[in-house]
Z-matrix of the N, CA and C atoms (Angstrom, degrees):
N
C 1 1.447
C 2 1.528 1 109.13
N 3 1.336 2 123.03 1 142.94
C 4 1.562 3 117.99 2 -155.04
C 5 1.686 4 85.26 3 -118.65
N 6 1.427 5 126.54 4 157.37
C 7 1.163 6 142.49 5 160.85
C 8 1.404 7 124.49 6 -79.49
N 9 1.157 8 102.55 7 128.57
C 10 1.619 9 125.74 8 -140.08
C 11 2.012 10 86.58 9 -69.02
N 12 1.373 11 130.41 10 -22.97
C 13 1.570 12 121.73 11 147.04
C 14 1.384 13 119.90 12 -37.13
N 15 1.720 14 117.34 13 -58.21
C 16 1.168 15 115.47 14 -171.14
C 17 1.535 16 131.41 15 -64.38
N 18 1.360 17 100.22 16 -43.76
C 19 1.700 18 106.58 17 167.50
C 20 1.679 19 135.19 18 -42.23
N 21 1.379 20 118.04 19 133.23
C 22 1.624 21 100.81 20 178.02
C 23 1.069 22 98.30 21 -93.01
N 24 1.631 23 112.82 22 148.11
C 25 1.413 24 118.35 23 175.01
C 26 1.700 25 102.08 24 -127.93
N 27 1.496 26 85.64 25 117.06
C 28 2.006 27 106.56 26 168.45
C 29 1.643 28 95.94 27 -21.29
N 30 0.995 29 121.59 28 -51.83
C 31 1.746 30 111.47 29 -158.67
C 32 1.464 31 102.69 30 -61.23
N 33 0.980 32 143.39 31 -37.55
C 34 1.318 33 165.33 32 -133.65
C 35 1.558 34 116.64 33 -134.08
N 36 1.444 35 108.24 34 24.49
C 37 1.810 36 114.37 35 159.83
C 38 1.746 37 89.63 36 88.10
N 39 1.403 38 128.55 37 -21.03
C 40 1.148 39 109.10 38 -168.08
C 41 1.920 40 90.80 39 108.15
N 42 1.063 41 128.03 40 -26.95
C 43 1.721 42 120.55 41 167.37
C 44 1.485 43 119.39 42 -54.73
N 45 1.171 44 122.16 43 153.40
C 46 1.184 45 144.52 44 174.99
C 47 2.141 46 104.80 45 -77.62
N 48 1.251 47 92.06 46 124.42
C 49 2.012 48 75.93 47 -176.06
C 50 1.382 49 118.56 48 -61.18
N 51 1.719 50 126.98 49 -2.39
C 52 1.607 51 101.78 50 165.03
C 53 1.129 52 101.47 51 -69.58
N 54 1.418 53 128.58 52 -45.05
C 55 1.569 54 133.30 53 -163.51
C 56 1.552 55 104.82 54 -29.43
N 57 1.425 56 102.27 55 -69.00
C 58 1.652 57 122.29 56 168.43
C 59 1.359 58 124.88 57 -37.37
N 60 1.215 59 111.40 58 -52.59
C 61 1.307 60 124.20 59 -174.55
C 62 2.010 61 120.79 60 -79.56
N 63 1.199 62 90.01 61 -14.21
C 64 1.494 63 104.42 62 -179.08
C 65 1.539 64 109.56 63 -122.08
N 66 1.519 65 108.79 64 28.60
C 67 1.638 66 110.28 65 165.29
C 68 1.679 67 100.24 66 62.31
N 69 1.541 68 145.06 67 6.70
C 70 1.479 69 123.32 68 167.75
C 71 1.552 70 112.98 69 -78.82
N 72 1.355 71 123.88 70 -0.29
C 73 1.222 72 108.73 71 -138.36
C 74 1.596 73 108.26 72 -82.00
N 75 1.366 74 111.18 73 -41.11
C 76 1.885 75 109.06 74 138.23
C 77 1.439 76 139.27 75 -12.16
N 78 1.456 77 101.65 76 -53.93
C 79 1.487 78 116.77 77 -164.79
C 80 1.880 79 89.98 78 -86.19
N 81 1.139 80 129.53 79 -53.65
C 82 1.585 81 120.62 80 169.88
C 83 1.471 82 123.95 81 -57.96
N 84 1.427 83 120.13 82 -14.22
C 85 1.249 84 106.58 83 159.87
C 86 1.040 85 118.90 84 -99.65
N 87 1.175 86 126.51 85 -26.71
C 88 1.849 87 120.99 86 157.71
C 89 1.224 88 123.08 87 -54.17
N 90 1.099 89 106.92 88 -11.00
C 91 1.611 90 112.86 89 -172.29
C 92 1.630 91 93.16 90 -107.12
N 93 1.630 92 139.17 91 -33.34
C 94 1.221 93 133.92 92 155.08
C 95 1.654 94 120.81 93 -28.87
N 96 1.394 95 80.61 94 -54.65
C 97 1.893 96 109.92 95 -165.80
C 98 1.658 97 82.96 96 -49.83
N 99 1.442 98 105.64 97 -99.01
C 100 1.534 99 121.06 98 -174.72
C 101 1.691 100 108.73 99 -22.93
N 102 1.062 101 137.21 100 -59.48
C 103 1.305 102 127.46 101 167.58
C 104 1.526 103 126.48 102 -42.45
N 105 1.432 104 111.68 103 -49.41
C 106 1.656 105 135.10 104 160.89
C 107 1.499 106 99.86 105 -37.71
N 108 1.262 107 113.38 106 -58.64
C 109 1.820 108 112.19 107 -155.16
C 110 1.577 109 107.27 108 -88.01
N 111 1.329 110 105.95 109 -14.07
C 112 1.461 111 115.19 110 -177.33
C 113 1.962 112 113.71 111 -83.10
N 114 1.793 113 96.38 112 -25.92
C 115 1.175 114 95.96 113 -169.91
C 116 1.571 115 96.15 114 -69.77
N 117 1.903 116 107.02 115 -52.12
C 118 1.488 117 111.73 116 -149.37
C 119 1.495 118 97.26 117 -69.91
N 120 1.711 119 127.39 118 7.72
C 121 1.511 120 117.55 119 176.70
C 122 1.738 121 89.49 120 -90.01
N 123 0.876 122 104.47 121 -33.53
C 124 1.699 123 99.86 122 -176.92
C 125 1.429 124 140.51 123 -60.39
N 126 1.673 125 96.38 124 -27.93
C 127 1.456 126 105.18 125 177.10
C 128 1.477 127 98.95 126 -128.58
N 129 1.351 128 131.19 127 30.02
C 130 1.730 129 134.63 128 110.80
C 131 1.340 130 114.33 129 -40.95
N 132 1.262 131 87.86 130 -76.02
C 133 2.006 132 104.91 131 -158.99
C 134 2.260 133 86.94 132 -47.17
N 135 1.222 134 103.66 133 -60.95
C 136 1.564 135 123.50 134 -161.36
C 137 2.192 136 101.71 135 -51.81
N 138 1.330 137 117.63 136 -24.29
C 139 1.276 138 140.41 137 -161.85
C 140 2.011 139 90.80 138 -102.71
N 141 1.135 140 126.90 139 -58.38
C 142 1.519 141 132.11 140 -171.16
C 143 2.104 142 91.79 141 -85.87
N 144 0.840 143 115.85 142 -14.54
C 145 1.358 144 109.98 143 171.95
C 146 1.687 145 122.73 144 -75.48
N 147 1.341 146 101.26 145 -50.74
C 148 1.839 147 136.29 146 149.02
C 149 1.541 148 83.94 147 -40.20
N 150 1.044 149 134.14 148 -114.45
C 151 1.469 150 139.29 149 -136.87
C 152 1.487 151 113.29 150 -56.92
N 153 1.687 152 123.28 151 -25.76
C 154 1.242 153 95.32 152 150.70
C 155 1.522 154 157.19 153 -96.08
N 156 1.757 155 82.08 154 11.02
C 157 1.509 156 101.62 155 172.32
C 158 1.596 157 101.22 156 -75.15
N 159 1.205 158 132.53 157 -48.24
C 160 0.894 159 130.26 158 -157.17
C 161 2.437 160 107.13 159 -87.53
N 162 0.854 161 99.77 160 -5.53
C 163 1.124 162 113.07 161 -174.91
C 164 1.655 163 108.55 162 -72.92
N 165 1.286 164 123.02 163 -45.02
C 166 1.673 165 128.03 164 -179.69
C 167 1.987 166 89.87 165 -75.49
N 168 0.953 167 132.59 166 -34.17
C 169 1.636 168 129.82 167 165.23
C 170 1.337 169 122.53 168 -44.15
N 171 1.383 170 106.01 169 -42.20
C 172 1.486 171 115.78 170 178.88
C 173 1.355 172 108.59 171 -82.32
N 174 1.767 173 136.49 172 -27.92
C 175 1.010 174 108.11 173 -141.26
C 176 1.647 175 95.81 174 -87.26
């Protein structure tokens, strides 16, 4: 059974209510964000890397 701190609750951005309650709750979604934008740069680059290996195959 998890403590009703630990859980994210939809009402609440997806934060846990200390998050909220202790002013982080900003700093974890910016820090979501930055993780988010870091992944989808990753499996760009990782997706156009794929296609030109595979591109001299096709021709």
């Amino acid at each position: 059974m998890s403590i009703p701190n630990e859980r994210y609750h939809e009402s609440l951005n997806n934060l846990t209510p200390a998050d909220v309650y202790y002013g982080r709750g900003q700093q974890v979604l910016d820090r979501r964000e930055q993780i988010k934008l870091n992944t989808l740069a990753m499996r760009r680059k990782m997706h156009y890397d794929n296609q030109m290996k595979l591109q001299p195959l096709m021709s």
